[in-house]
C-alpha positions in Angstrom: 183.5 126.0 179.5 183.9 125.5 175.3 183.0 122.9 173.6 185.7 121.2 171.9 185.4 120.9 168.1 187.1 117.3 167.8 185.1 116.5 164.4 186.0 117.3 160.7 182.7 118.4 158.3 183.6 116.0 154.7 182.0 118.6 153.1 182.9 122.2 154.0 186.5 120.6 155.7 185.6 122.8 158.8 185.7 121.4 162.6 182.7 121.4 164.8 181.9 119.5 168.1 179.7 116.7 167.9 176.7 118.1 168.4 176.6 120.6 165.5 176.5 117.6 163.0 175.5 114.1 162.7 177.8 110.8 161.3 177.0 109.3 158.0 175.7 105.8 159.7 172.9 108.3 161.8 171.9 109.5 158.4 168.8 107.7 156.2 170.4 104.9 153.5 169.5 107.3 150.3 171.0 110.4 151.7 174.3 107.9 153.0 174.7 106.2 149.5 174.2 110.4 147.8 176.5 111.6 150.0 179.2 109.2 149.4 178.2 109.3 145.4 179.3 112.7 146.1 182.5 112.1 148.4 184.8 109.0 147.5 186.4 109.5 150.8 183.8 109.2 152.6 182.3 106.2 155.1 180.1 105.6 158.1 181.9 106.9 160.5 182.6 110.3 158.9 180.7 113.8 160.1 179.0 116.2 158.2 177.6 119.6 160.0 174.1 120.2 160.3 174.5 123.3 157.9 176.0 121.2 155.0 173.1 118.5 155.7 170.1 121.0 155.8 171.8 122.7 152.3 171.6 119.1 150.8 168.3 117.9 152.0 167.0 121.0 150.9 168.5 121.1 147.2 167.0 117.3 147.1 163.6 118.6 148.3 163.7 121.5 145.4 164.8 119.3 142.9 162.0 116.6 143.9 159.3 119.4 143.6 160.6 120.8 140.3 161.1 117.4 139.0 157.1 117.2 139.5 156.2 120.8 138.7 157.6 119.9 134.9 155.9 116.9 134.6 152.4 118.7 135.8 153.3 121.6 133.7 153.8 118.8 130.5 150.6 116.9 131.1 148.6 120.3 131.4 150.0 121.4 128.1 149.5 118.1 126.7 145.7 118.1 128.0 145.2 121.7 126.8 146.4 121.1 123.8 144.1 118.1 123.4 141.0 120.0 124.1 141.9 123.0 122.2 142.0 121.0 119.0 139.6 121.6 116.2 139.2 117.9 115.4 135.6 117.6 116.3 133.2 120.6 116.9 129.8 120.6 118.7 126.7 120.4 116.2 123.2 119.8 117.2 122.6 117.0 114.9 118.7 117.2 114.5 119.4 121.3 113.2 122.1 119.5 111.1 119.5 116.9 109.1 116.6 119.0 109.8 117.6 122.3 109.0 118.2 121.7 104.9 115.5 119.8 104.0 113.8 120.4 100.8 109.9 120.7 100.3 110.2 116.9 98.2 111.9 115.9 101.2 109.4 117.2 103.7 106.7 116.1 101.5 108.3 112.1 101.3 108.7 112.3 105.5 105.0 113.0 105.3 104.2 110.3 103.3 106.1 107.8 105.0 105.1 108.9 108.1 101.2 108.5 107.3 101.8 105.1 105.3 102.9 104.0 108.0 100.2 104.7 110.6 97.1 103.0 112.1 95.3 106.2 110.2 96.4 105.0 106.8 95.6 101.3 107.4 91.9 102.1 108.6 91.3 105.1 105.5 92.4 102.7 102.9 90.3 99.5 104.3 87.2 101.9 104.4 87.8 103.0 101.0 88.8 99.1 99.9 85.2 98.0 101.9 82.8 101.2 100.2 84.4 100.3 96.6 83.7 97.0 96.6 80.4 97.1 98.2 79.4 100.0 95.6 80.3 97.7 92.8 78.4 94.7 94.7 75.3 95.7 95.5 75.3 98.5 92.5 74.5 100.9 95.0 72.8 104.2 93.1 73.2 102.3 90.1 76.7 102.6 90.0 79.1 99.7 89.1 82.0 101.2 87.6 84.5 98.2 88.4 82.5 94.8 88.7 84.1 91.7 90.0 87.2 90.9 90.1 87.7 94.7 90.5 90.3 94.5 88.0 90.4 99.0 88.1 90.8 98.5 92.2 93.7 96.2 91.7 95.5 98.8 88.7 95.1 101.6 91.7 96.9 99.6 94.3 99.4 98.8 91.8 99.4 102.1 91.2 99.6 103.5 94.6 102.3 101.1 95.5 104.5 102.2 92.6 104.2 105.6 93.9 104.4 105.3 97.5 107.4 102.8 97.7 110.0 104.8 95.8 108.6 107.9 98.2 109.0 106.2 101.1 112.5 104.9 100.2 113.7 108.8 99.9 113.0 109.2 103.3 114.5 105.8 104.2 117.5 106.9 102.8 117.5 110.3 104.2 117.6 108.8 107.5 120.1 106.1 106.6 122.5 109.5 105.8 120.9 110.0 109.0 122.5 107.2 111.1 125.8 107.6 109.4 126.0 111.1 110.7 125.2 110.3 113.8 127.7 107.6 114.2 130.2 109.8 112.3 129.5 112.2 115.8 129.2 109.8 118.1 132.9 108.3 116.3 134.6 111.8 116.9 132.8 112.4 119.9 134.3 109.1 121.9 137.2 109.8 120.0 138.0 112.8 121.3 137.0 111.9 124.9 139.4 108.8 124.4 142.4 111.1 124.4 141.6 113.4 126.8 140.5 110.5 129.5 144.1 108.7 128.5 145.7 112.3 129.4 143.7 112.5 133.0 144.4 108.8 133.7 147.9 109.4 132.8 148.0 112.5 135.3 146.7 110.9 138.3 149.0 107.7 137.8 151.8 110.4 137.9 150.0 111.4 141.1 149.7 108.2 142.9 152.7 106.8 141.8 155.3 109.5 142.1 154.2 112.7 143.6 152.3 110.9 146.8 155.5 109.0 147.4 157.9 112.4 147.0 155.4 113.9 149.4 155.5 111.3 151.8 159.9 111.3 151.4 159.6 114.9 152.2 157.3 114.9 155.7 160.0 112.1 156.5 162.5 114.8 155.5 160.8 117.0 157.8 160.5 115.2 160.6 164.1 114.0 160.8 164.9 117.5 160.6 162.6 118.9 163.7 163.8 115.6 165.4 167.7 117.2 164.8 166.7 120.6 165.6 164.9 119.5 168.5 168.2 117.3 169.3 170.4 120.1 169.2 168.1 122.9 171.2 168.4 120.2 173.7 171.7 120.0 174.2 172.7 123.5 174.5 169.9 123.6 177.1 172.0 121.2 178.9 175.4 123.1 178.0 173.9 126.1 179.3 172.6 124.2 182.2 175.9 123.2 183.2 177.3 126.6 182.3 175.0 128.1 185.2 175.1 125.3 187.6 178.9 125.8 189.4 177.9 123.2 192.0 177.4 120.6 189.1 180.8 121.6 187.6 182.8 121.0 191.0 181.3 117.9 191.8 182.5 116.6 188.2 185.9 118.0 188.9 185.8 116.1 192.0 184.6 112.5 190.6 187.5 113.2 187.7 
């Protein structure tokens, strides 16, 4: 017994029986509204084959994963090209400051570095404590710089003039110092800004749009297994009828 093919495909104008197709109002609401975007005759109640719908779904599941492909493939340019750039390079800062210094240089980090120390404060209060105890008690009959110790006070002075103008080259040294280093740190965060503004921008892509289009096609999927499965089902029963001839007479015989 044939099946009759009582229904008119809007799409490849051929005839099929009902079960080799679904209506437009069976259909989801996007892939109604794109079918009719497509068909100005078409309305709920028309039929499209199953061959026709698994050729569109399928072009709108390509396109869906180009569409996302391109915009991966943009943002991995765009992040390559980010960290490929020669804006900022890598320097070890301490070979940087460290690694052209000058033997006056060296020589004022020294100073600094013991005129400022515990080592420095005790020396020069022994030697302030033995001078003026020398010129006190005339010890060995020396008494070189009596009271007021006027030569002890020229000698501070002295050292002072010296040491403070020493001390400031190293000062400034490391004030060049800090402004490298925020200079790096600058082009460092910089640099990290664009990259992490790149990533963020990436995985909004991927929450936003490529979760959804994955989720759209396991729906697509499903509705697709749930037609195939559908269909295998009713030519089971076609062919079930086909090989039953009691079934058939006892139709014929309520008709």
């Amino acid at each position: 017994m044939s099946v009759k093919k009582t229904q008119h495909c809007i799409i490849c104008q051929n005839r099929f029986s009902p079960t080799e197709g679904l209506f437009l109002r069976d259909l989801n609401t996007t892939l109604q509204q794109e079918i009719k975007h497509k068909n100005d005759f078409a309305k709920d109640s028309s039929f499209i084959c199953l061959r026709d719908l698994q050729i569109i779904r399928l072009t709108n599941m390509q396109n869906v994963i180009d569409h996302d492909l391109e915009i991966d493939r943009r943002m991995n340019s765009e992040l390559q090209k980010e960290l490929s750039k020669d804006t900022y390079e890598i320097r070890n800062l301490n070979d940087t400051i460290h690694g052209k210094l000058t033997r006056g240089q060296k020589l004022s980090d020294a100073v600094a570095r013991f005129g400022g120390s515990w080592g420095f404060i005790i020396t020069f209060v022994i030697i302030l404590i033995v001078w003026m105890a020398i010129n006190i008690v005339h010890l060995f009959g020396i008494n070189f710089d009596p009271y007021p110790f006027i030569l002890l006070n020229l000698f501070l002075s002295c050292i002072a003039a010296i040491q403070a103008p020493i001390i400031m080259m190293s000062q400034n040294r490391q004030a060049d110092r800090d402004r490298f280093d925020a200079e790096n740190d600058y082009r460092t965060n910089s640099k990290s800004e664009k990259e992490i503004s790149v990533l963020h921008e990436k995985f909004d892509q991927l929450n936003e749009v490529q979760w959804p289009h994955l989720i759209d096609i396991q729906k697509m999927q499903i509705e697709v297994l749930s037609e195939l499965e559908n269909e295998i089902q009713s030519l089971k029963d076609e062919q079930h009828r086909q090989n039953n001839p009691n079934h058939l007479r006892h139709q014929r015989k309520n008709l």
